[in-house]
Each structure stands twice: as C-alpha cells, then as structure tokens.
C-alpha positions in Angstrom: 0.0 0.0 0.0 0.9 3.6 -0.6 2.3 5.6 2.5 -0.1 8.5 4.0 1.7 12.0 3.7 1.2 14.5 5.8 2.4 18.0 5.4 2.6 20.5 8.1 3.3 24.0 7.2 4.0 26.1 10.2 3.8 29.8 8.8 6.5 31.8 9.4 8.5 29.6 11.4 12.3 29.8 11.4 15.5 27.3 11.6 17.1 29.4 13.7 14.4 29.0 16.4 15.1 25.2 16.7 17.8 23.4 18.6 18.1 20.8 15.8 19.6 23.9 14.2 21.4 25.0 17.1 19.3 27.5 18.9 19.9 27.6 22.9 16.3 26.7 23.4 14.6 23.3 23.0 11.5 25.3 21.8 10.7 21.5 20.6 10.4 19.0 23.5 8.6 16.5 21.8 10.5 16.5 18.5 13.8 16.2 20.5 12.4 13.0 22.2 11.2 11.6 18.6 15.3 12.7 17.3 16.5 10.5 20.6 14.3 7.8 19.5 16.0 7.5 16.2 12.2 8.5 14.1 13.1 12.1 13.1 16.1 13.3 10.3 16.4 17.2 9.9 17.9 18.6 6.4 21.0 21.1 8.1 20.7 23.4 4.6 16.8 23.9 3.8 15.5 26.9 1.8 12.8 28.7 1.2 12.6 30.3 -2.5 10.6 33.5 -1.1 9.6 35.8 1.7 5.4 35.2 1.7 3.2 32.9 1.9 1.1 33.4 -1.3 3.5 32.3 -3.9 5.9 29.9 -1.3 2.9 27.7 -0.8 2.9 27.9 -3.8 6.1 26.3 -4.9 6.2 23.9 -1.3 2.8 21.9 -3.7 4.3 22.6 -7.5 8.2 21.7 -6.8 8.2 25.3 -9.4 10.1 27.8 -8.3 7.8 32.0 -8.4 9.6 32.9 -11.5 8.5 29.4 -13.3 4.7 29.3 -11.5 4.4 33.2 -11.8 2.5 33.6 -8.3 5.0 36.3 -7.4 2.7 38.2 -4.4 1.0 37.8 -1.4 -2.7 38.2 -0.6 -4.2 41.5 -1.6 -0.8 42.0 -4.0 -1.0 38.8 -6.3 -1.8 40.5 -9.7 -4.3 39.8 -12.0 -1.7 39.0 -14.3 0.0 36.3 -11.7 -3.5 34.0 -11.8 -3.2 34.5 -15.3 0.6 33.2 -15.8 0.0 30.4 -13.6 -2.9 29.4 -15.9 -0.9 29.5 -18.5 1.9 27.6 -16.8 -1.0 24.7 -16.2 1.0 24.5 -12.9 -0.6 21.8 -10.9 -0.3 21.2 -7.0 0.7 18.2 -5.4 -2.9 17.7 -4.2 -4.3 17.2 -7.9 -1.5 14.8 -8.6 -2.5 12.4 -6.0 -5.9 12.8 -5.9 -5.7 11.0 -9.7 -3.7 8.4 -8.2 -6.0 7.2 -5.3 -5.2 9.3 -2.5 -7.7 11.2 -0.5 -6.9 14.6 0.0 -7.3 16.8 3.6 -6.3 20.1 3.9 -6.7 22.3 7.3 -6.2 25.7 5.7 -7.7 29.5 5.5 -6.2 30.7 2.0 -8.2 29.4 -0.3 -8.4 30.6 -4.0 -6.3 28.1 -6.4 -4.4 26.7 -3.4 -7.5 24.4 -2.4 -7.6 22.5 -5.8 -6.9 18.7 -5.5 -8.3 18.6 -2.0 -11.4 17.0 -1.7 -11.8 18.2 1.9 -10.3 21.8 3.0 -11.3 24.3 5.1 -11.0 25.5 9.0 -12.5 22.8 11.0 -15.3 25.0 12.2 -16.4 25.5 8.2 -15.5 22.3 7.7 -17.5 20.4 10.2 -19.9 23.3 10.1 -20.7 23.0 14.0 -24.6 23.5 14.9 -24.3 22.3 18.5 -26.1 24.3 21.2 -22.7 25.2 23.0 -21.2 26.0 19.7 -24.3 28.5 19.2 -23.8 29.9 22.4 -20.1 30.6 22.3 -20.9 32.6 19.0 -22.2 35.7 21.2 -19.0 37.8 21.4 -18.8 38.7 24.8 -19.3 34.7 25.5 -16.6 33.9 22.6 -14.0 36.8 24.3 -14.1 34.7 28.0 -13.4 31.4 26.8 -11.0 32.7 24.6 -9.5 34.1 27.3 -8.6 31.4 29.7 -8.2 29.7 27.0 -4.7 31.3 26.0 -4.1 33.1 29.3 -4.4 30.3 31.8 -1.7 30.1 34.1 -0.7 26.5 34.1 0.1 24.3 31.1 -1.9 21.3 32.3 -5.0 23.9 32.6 -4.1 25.5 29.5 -3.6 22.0 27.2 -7.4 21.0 28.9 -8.9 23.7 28.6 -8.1 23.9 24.4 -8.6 19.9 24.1 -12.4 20.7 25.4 -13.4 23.4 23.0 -12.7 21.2 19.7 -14.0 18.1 21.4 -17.2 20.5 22.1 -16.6 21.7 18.3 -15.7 24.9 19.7 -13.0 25.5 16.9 -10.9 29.0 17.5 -9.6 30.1 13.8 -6.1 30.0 13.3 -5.5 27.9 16.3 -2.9 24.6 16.0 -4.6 22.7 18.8 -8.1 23.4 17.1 -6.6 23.1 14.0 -5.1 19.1 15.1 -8.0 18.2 16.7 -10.3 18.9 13.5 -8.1 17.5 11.4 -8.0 13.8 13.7 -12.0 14.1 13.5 -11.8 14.0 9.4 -9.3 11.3 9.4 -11.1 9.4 12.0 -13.9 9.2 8.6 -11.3 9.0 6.3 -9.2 5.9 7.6 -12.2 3.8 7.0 -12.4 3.7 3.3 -8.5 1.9 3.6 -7.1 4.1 0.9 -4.0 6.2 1.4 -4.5 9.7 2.6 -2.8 13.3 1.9 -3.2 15.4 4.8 -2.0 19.2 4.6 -2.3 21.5 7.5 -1.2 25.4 7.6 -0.3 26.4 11.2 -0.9 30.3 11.4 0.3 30.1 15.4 4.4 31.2 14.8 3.0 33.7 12.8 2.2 37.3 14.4 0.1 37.9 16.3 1.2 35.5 18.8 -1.6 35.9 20.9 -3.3 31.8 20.9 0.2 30.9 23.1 -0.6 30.0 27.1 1.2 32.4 29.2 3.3 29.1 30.6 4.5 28.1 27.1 6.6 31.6 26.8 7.7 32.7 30.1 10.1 29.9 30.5 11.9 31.4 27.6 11.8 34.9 28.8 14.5 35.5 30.6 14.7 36.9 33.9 16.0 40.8 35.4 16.7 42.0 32.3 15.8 45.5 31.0 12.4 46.1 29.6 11.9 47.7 26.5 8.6 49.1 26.2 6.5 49.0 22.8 6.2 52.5 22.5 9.9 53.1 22.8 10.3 51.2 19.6 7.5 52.4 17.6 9.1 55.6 17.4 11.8 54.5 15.8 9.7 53.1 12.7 10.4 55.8 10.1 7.1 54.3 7.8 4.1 55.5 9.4 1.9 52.7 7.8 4.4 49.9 8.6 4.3 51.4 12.4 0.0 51.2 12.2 0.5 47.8 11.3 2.7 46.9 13.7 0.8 48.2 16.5 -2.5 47.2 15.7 -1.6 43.7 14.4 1.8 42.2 14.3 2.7 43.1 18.3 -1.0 43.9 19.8 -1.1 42.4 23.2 2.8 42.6 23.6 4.0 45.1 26.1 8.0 44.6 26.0 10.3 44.4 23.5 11.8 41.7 25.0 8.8 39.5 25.0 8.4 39.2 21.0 11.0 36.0 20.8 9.5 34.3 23.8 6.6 34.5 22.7 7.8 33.5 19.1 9.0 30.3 20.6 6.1 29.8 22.9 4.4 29.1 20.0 6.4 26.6 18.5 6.2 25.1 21.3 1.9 25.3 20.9 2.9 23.8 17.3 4.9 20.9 18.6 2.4 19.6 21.1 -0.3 20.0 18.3 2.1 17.5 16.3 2.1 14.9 19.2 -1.3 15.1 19.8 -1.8 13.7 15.8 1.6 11.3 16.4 -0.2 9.6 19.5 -3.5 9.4 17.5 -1.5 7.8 14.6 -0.2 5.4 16.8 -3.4 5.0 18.7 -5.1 3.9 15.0 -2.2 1.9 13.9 -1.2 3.8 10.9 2.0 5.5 12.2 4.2 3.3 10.9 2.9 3.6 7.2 2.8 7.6 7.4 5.4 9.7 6.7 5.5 13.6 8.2 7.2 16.4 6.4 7.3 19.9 8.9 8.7 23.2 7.1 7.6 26.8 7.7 6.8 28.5 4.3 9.2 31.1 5.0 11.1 32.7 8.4 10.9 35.8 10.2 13.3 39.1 10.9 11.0 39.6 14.3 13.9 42.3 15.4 16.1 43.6 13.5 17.9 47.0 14.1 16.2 47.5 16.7 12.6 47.6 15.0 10.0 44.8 14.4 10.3 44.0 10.7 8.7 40.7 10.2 9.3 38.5 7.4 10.2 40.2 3.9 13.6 39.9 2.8 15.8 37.2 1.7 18.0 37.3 4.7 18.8 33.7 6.6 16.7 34.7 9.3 13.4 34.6 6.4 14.1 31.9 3.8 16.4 29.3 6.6 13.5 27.4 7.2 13.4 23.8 8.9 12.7 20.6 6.7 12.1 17.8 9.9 10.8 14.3 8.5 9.2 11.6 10.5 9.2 7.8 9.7 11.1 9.3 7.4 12.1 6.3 4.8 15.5 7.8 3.7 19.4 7.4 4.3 21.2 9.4 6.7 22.8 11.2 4.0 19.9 13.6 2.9 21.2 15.4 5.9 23.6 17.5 4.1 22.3 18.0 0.8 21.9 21.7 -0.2 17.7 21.8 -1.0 14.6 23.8 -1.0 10.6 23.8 -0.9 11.2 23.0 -4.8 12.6 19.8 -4.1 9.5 18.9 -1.6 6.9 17.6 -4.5 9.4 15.6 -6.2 10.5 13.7 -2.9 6.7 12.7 -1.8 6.1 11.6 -6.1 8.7 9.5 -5.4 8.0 8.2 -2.2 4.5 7.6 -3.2 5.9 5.8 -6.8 3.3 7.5 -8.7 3.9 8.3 -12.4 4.0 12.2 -13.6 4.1 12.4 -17.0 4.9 15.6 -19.7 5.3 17.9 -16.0 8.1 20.3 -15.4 9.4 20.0 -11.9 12.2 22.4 -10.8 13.2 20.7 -8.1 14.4 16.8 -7.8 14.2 14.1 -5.0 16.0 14.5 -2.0 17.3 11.1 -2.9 18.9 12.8 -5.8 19.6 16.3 -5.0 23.0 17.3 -5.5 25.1 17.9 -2.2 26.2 21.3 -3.8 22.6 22.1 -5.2 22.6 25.8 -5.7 20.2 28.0 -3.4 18.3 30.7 -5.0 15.5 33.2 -4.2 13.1 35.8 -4.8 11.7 38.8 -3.1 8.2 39.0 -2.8 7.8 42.2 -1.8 10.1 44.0 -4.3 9.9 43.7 -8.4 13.0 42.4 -8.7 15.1 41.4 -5.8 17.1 38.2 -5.6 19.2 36.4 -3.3 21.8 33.5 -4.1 24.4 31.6 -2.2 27.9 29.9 -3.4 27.7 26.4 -4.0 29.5 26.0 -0.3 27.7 28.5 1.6 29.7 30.5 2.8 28.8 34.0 0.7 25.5 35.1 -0.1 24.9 37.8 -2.7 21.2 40.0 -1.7 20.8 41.7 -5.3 18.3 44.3 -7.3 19.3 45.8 -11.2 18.6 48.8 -9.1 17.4 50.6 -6.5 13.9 51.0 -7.2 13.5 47.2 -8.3 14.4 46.5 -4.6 12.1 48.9 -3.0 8.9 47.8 -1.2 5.7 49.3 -0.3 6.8 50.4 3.0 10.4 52.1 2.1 13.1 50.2 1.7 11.8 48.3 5.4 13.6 45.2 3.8 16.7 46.5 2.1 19.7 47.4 3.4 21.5 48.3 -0.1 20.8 47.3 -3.8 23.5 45.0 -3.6 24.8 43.2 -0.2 27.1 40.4 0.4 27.4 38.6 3.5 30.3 35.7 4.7 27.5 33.5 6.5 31.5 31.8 8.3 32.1 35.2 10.1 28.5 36.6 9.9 25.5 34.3 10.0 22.9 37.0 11.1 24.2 39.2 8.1 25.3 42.7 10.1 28.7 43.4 7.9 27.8 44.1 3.9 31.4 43.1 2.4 30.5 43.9 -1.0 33.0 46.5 -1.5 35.9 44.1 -0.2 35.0 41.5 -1.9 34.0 42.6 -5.7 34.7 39.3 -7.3 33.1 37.2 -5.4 29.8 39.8 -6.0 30.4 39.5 -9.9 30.4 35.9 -9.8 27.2 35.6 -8.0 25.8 38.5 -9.4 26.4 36.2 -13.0 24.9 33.3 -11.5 21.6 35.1 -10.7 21.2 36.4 -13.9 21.6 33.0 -15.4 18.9 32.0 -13.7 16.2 34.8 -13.4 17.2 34.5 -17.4 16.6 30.5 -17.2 13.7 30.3 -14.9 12.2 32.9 -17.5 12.8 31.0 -20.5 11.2 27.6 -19.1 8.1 30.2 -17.9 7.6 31.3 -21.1 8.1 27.7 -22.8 5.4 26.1 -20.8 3.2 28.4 -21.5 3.5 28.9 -25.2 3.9 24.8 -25.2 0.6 24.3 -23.0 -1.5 26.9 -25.4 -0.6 26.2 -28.8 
C-alpha cells in the first residue's frame, strides 16, 4: 500500500528557532524525544525560495520555483496577471496529482483561491465540520466567545491550559487559526477518512508562529523569557519606525497584546512550542489507529521571520537567513542518513513525496528533484516577494550570499526600503551568519560571480516560464 503523507506548514516559522539547528532553546520537547528515538532526520541546509506565503505555498505543492509558477505576491498584492501566468503555466499542486492516483486529499487551511484544488476536503475545521451544537451556538455571542478565549490562552498553568483547548474542539468549539483546534479537526476527518482503507494526503497550515502571537498560554513563553533584564517598552520602539503605515500595522496587528520588547522572541518560541504539542497530539492518535508506521511527516515553515532587526519589528520580507532558513524535519522518514547535508529547497519537496509515493507524472516540469537525488552542492536561490526584482543567491558552499536588485527602485517595497539594506549586499555567513557586515566593496569578485549566477537564472527560470506556457497553449 501507498504511505499516508502529511504535510505540516508552520507559517512563518524559522530554523534558527530550533535546537536541531542550534538554537539555545529546545522550543521542541517533543520533536527532540522523537530525534532521541532514532524516528526524526532534519535537512541542516533547507530553503525557502521566497519571503510570503502566497506564492511559497505555492512552490512547497508545484516543486516550481515563483519565476516558473508566476505567483510572485502575497494576498491583496497577487496581480491579475500572476493568476493569469499560472494558468498559463498549467502548474498543478501536489494535491491534484495524488488525488488522480487514489489518495484522498485533507487540507486544514484558510487561504483558499487556487491553493485548495486537488483537496477534496479543505477548510477551517469550524467551516469544515460546520458546527450547529447548542454550546457552539452559544459561544458565538461575542462577549461569551471573548471569556473562553481568554482562559483559554491566558491560563496560568500548562496542564490547565492544554485541557482547557482539548475541550473546546471536542465541544466543536474551533478557534480560527488555532494549532490545537486546527489538530484536533483534522484527527476528527481522518477518523472518517481511515475507513475507506485508501492512502490519505493530509496538509495542514499552522498560522500560530506567525504574528500575532496571541493563541500561546502564558506558561508556554515565560520559561523562555529571561529573567532581570531590561524592559523595552512597545512605545519606545515604535518611534523608531520611520514608515508611518508599517508602524500602524505593527501596532495594531503584528505586536498587539505585547508590552515589551523583549517578549516578542518568547513568545515567538512559545508558539512553536503550541505547534509541537499540536504534532504529538496527531503522532499519539497515529499510533493509537495503527497507521503510524505507514505515514510519513514532512514539517517546514513557508518562509522565516526578521522579528527584530535593528532595533525595530520588521517581520518576514527579505531574503536574509533569518526569512528563507527554514526547517525541513521528517518523520518515519524512509530515507538514508545522507539527505542530511544535501543543499535543498521547498522546490525539491513535490518531487520527494512523487517519489516516495511511486506514482507516475508524466509531460510535468518539476524544478526541483528528490532528496534522494539532489545534488550535495545544489545551488540555493530566491526571490523577493515584496520588491519587483530582488534576488538572493548563495555559493555552492555556503559560505557567501549575494542579496541583489538591477537597481534601487527594483528592490524597494511598499513600506520604504523596510527590507533592504543596499541594492547590492554580500554577507560571509562563516564570520556573519545573522548578516550585520555588507562586504561587498571588499569582496567585488566574489559579487560579480554571483551576481552572473543570478542572472543565469532569473534568465533561465524565464525562458522555461515562457516555454510552458507557449507549449501548454498552442
């Protein structure tokens, strides 16, 4: 029998942030027993190809990098012209492709639009299940829905906490955006979906690592705050945001709820921490059902986050390590040690499960390859979402990475120039893995070669774009 696949996208969330990737922190208790146990492999070098979630989604279910799908925004800034080349492109998503081959197809997700095709099921679990329970109906008045809400994230133990947001799902009382509601709806479909014995594709979209971080119980972050240290109040920093919108949106959004500066990481890994008991709440029910052993997990975030940077809260444009460093964890996973130092990106996802699954794709263009087959010096490109053309590259052994625009306007964004430093930046990741120093000007050939190497591939990727869909439309 084919393996169940399950795909867990935690938005937003970071390498850096995980101590299988050498943070201080186990932010990951669970994950860290399942490594000890010998059931988890990590890839060291994984990539994102962009900064939002729109068009990496995107490539995470095509295995086609922006330039080649041509979904090159996020939400209200994916063009009319974007659908259109993607169309054109007849780029199809993972989902399709198994759901011609027998799987059934689950997805837990809010974004909707062409990223629910294939999936027979998708939806928030409240849609989903569309709830009609008395108690569902009563928690619907506002002032009702605002209390349980409320001890729900702020109760002061864990044990409370982790009951407390087991009984609202079980009550289908589903909070939006929410992992634990999120797991829990998910385990009720496949409880359904099990029983027709055919092999099942399960995505689900975490929102929690992604701001605001306000679903995380007070007890999951304050044991990562750390104690008698200087308080930065929000205010303070606000007025150092020189965009007026960006600071609106970072007051009223991104950091509502947060007092102190220093409480943005906390509760950044608090919620990963939310995330990782959501994933052994589905492991135990796996095991529980007797299909963990034939399922395969696959855990990325769809890109990072800056959180702090300069002393501001700029988020997660930019192609800086911090943004598009992004975990690939695997569980049950079926493959050598080796994959462990291969060079690879979201691309290379789609390709990996195809083969896994040993389906047939005919006459489709993949980007990426197998992990099985990915070159150990695979080279690691991306593109800027939030800038026309900005582009990021690194040297086949890591150790520079060129930041790059034509010019300065093709790197600017909406809000300024919030996620460029300089139209062209180079970093030594050996000396400088946060990327403080620019050492462009010291290095200039070093810049020219990978300045050539991006334009042979913006020029490429362009090239197959155009081919498929002159090819697809004759």
């Amino acid at each position: 029998m084919k393996p169940n696949i399950i795909l867990l996208i935690s938005d937003a969330l970071r390498a850096m942030n995980l101590k299988f990737y050498g943070y201080k922190e186990d932010t990951t208790p669970y994950l860290s027993r399942l490594y000890n146990k010998g059931e988890l492999q990590f890839i060291e070098n994984f990539y994102s190809t962009t900064d939002q979630t729109d068009p990496s989604f995107t490539t995470i279910l095509s295995g086609r990098y922006p330039l080649t799908h041509g979904i090159l925004r996020h939400g209200p800034d994916v063009r009319k012209e974007d659908i259109i080349t993607f169309n054109k492109t007849k780029t199809r998503l993972l989902s399709e492709l198994l759901v011609k081959n027998g799987y059934q197809t689950i997805a837990i997700d809010f974004l909707g639009r062409w990223h629910k095709r294939g999936f027979k099921i998708y939806g928030e679990p409240d849609e989903i299940h569309n709830t009609k329970t008395t108690i569902s109906k009563i928690i619907r008045h506002k002032i009702i829905k605002k209390v349980l809400k409320g001890t729900y994230i702020y109760a002061p133990y864990e044990s409370l906490a982790i009951r407390i947001s087991q009984f609202y799902p079980k009550h289908n009382i589903y909070f939006k955006l929410d992992g634990i509601s999120y797991m829990i709806g998910a385990i009720k479909i496949l409880d359904q979906v099990i029983k027709e014995k055919k092999p099942f594709f399960l995505m689900i979209h975490f929102w929690d690592t992604h701001t605001p971080f306000t679903n995380v119980p007070r007890s999951l972050w304050k044991k990562y705050f750390k104690k008698g240290i200087n308080r930065t109040p929000m205010n303070e920093m606000l007025r150092k945001i020189k965009n007026d919108k960006w600071r609106e949106i970072v007051k009223n959004y991104h950091l509502r709820r947060i007092k102190y500066v220093e409480e943005i990481e906390p509760k950044y890994n608090g919620e990963i921490n939310y995330v990782d008991y959501a994933i052994k709440m589905l492991i135990e029910y796996l095991e529980d059902r007797k299909i963990y052993e034939e399922t395969v997990i696959f855990l990325t975030g769809d890109h990072g986050d800056n959180l702090v940077r300069d002393g501001i809260f700029v988020g997660h444009g930019g192609l800086y390590q911090r943004v598009i460093k992004v975990p690939l964890i695997i569980i049950n996973s079926p493959f050598n040690k080796d994959i462990r130092k291969k060079h690879s990106q979201h691309i290379d996802l789609v390709p990996t499960i195809i083969e896994l699954t040993g389906i047939e794709i005919k006459n489709y263009y993949l980007d990426g390859e197998s992990l099985t087959k990915v070159n150990s010096k695979k080279t690691i490109f991306a593109v800027s979402s939030v800038a026309r053309k900005r582009y990021a590259v690194l040297s086949d052994d890591l150790r520079y990475k060129l930041i790059y625009s034509p010019t300065i306007d093709d790197g600017m964004d909406k809000y300024g120039g919030l996620w460029m430093k300089d139209r062209i930046e180079l970093y030594d990741l050996t000396k400088d893995p946060d990327e403080k120093i620019n050492v462009a000007n010291e290095y200039p050939d070093i810049v020219k070669e990978l300045e050539a190497k991006i334009n042979t591939i913006v020029t490429r990727l362009n090239r197959i774009r155009m081919k498929l869909s002159i090819t697809l439309h004759k």
